[in-house]
VEXDREN-2710 file (C-alpha; in Angstrom, 1 decimal):
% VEXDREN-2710
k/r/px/py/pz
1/UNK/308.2/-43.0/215.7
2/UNK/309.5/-45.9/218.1
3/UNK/310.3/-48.8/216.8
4/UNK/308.5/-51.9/218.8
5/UNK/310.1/-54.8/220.4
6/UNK/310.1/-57.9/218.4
7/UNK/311.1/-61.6/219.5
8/UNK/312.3/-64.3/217.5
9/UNK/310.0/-67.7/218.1
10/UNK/312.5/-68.8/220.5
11/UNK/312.7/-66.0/223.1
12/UNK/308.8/-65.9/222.9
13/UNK/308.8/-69.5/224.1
14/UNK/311.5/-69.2/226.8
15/UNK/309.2/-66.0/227.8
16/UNK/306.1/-68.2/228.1
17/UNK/308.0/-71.1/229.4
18/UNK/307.5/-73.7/227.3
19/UNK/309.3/-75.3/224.5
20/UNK/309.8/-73.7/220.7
21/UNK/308.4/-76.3/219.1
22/UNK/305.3/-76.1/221.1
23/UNK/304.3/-72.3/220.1
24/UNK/305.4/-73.0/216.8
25/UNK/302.7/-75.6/217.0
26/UNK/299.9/-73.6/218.8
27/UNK/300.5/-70.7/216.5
28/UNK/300.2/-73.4/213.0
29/UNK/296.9/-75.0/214.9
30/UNK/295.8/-71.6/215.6
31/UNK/296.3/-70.5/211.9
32/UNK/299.1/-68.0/212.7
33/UNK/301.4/-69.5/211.1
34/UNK/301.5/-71.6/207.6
35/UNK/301.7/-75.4/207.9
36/UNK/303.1/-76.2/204.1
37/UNK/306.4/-76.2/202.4
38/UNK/307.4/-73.9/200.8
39/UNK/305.5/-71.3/203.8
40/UNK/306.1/-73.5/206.6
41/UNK/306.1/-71.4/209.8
42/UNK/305.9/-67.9/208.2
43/UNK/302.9/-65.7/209.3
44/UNK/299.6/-65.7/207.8
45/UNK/298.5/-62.5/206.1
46/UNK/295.6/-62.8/209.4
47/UNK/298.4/-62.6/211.6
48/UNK/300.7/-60.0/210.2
49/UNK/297.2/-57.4/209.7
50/UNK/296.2/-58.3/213.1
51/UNK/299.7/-57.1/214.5
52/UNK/300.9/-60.4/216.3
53/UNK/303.6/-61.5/214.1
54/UNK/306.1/-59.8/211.5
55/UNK/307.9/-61.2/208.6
56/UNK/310.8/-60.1/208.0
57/UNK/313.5/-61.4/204.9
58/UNK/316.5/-62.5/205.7
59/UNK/319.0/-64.6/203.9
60/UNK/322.2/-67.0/204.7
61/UNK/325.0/-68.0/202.7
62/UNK/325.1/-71.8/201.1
63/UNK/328.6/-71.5/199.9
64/UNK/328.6/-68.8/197.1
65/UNK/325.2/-68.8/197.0
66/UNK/322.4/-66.3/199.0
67/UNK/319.5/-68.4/200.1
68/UNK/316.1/-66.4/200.9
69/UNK/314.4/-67.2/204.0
70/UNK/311.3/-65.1/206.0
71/UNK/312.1/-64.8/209.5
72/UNK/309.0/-64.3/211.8
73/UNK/309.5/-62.3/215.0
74/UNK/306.3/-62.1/217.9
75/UNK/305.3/-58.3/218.2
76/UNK/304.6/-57.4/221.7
77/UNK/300.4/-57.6/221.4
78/UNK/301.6/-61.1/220.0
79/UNK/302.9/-61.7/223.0
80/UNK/299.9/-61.0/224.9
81/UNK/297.8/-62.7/222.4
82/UNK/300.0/-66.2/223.1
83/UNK/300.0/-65.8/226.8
84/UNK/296.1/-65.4/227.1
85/UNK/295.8/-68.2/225.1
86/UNK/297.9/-70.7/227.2
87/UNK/296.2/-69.1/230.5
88/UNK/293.2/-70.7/228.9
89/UNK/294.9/-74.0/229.5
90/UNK/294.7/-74.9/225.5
91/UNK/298.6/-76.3/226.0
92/UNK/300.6/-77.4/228.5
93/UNK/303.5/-75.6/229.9
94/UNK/306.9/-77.1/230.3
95/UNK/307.2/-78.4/233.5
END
């Protein structure tokens, strides 16, 4: 089975030209994405079953100590999905 192309938030945005802070937002206001600590900006169970977006664990060292984190990548229909959605003219683009 092939394994699909994933992109982290940023290279989405830089795809779609605009900034990451601005398809994190359209993604939360489009309930994509979870707007409250401790979920903040990891995918909805919505968007993970509809294929847009995956979550995937990761961690990072904070000295000796291994902190948890869920790292969400765009899935290719994902892709699509976001770029229909700004062709509707429902946020600006960078300029």
């Amino acid at each position: 089975m092939k394994k699909e192309k994933l992109f982290t938030i940023t290279q989405a945005a830089r795809t779609m030209e605009m900034g990451r802070n601005n398809l994190l937002k359209l993604l939360r206001n489009n309930d994509l994405l979870h707007s409250h600590e401790p979920m903040r900006n990891s995918p909805t169970k919505t968007a993970v079953q509809q294929g847009l977006l995956v979550a995937e664990n990761a961690e990072y060292n904070r000295g000796p100590v291994k902190v948890p984190y869920i790292n969400t990548k765009v899935t290719s229909k994902g892709m699509v999905w976001i770029r229909d959605l700004i062709e509707k003219g429902t946020i600006p683009r960078a300029s």
